[in-house]
C-alpha positions in Angstrom: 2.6 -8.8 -13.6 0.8 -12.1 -14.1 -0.6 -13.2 -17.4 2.1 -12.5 -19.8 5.4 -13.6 -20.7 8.6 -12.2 -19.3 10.1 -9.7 -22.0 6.3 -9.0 -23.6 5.2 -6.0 -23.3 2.5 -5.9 -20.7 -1.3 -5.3 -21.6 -2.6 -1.7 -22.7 -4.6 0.3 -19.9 -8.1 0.0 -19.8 -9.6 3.2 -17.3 -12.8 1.3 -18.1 -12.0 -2.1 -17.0 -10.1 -1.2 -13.2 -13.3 1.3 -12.8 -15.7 -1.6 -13.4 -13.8 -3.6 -11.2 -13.6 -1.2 -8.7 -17.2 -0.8 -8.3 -17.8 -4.2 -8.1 -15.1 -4.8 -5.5 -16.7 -1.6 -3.6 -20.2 -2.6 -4.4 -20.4 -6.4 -2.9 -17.5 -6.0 -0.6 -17.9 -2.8 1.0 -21.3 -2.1 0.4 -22.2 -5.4 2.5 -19.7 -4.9 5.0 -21.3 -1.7 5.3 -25.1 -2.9 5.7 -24.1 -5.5 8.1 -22.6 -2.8 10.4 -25.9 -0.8 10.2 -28.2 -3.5 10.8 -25.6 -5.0 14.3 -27.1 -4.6 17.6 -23.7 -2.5 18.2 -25.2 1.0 17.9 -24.6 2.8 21.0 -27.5 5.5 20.4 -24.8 8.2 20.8 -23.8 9.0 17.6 -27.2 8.1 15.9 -28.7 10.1 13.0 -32.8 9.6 13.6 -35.3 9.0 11.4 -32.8 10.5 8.3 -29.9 8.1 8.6 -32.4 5.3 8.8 -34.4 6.9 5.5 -31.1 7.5 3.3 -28.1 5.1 5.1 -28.3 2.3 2.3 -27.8 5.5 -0.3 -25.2 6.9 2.2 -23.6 3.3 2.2 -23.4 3.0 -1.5 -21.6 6.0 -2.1 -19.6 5.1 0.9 -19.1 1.5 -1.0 -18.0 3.2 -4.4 -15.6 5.3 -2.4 -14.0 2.6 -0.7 -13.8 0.7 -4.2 -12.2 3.5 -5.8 -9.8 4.2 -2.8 -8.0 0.9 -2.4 -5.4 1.1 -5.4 -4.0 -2.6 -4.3 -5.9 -5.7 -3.2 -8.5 -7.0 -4.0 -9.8 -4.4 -6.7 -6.2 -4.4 -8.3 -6.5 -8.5 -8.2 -9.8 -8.5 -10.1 -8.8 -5.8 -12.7 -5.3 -7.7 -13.4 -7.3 -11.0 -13.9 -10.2 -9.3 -16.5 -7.0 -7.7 -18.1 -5.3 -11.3 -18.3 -8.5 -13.1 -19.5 -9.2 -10.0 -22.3 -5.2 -10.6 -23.6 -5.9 -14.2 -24.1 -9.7 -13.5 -25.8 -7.9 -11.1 -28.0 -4.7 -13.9 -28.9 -7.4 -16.3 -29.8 -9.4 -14.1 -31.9 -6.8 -12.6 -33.7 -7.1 -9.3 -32.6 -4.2 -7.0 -30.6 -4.8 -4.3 -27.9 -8.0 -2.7 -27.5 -9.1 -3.7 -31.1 -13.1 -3.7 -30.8 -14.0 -4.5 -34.2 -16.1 -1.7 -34.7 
């Protein structure tokens, strides 16, 4: 893993963290891919869901989004968790503090 010295034990695991990085990764990844595909000129007609797809698609897309976020387990959601992990070690080092200390 990146960040940390070979022989070191590597960082604690912060659910938190790789779900907050997951839903950004789903939210401005997906979630635009997924706009952009309903607003193209690419829809056929024949699979189209009326007046209720166009009233609730940006609510289907964003669960859709936060699906797709949590899916993908490597890339770029794995990528942005492993970097905020990295940066946390090296605010913790600086500060004195080890692990998940939160000084509460």
């Amino acid at each position: 893993m990146i960040g940390f010295v070979q022989g070191e034990l590597p960082p604690p695991e912060s659910p938190g963290l790789r779900k907050a990085a997951q839903e950004i990764v789903g939210r401005t990844f997906y979630g635009t891919l997924l706009a952009q595909a309903r607003q193209s000129s690419l829809k056929t007609g024949l699979m189209d869901g009326g007046r209720m797809e166009e009233a609730f698609g940006a609510q289907l897309d964003a669960i859709y989004a936060e699906s797709l976020g949590a899916w993908e387990k490597r890339g770029l959601g794995e990528a942005l968790y492993r970097r905020l992990v990295d940066q946390q070690v090296r605010i913790d080092a600086a500060s004195g503090r080890k692990g998940n200390e939160t000084g509460a």
